[in-house]
C-alpha positions, -999 to +999 in steps of 0.1 A: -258+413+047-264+381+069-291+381+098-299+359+126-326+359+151-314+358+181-339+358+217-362+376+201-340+403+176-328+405+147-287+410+148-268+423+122-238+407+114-220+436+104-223+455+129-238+438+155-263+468+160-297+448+181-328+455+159-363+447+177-378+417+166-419+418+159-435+387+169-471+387+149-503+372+167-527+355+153-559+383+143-584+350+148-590+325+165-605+293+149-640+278+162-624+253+179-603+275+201-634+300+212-629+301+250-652+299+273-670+322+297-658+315+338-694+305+343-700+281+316-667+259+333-679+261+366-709+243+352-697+222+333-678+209+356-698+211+385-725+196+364-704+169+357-701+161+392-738+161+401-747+141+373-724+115+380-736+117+417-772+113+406-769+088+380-781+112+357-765+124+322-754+161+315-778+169+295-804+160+319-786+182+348-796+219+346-767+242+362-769+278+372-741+299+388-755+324+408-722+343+427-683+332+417-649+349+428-617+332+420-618+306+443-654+297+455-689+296+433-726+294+447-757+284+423-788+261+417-794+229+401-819+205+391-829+175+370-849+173+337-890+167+353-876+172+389-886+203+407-856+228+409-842+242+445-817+226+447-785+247+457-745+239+455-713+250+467-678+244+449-642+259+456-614+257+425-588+237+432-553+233+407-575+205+386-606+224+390-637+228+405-645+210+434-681+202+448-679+214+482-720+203+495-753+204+478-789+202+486-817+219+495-817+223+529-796+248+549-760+238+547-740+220+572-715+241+591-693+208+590-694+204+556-681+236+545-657+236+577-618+246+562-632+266+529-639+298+543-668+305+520-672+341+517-702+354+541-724+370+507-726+334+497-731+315+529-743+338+557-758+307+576-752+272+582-765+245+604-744+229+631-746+194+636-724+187+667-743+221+683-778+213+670-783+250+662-783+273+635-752+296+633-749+331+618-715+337+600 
């Protein structure tokens, strides 16, 4: 009896009778496919952006993400001998993650204008054009 696979069966030739095909996964994954957590891209990448930004290297940029969803992270950097409190902002985008603003001040209501940061991680900002501190 001849077989041929056909879309994902195995049909019988003599009878034409559709048999389910079993497609077998791989059980492990090698070490160089291990993926990696949602946090450790964010900062990665945002890392990546602040230390090119700073003229610093990657290894010399520390980078914690404090809140994420799908579509907008919150956290803290600093720099190797710097003082930390530094804070940053980034929205994904299709290539990524974007940094939005940074710093270590209050944010700028302008700066984040058109992301619709969620309120949990950006309850305040400061408005430059109304020279005022406004409540979201």
């Amino acid at each position: 009896m001849a077989y041929r696979y056909f879309q994902g069966y195995l049909k019988t030739t003599s009878d034409f009778k559709l048999i389910p095909w079993k497609r077998v996964a791989p059980t492990s994954l090698s070490p160089e496919a291990t993926p990696i957590s949602a946090e450790g891209l964010i900062e990665n990448q945002v890392g990546n952006t602040l230390a090119k930004k700073h003229g610093k290297t990657l290894s010399e940029t520390k980078v914690k993400v404090e809140k994420f969803t799908a579509y907008f992270a919150q956290g803290t950097f600093g720099f190797n001998n710097e003082a930390a409190g530094n804070w940053w902002l980034a929205g994904k985008e299709k290539g990524g993650w974007l940094l939005v603003a940074e710093g270590r001040e209050t944010v700028s209501c302008e700066e984040i204008e058109g992301y619709n940061f969620p309120n949990e991680m950006v309850p305040q900002c400061y408005s430059q054009r109304l020279k005022k501190l406004i409540k979201r």
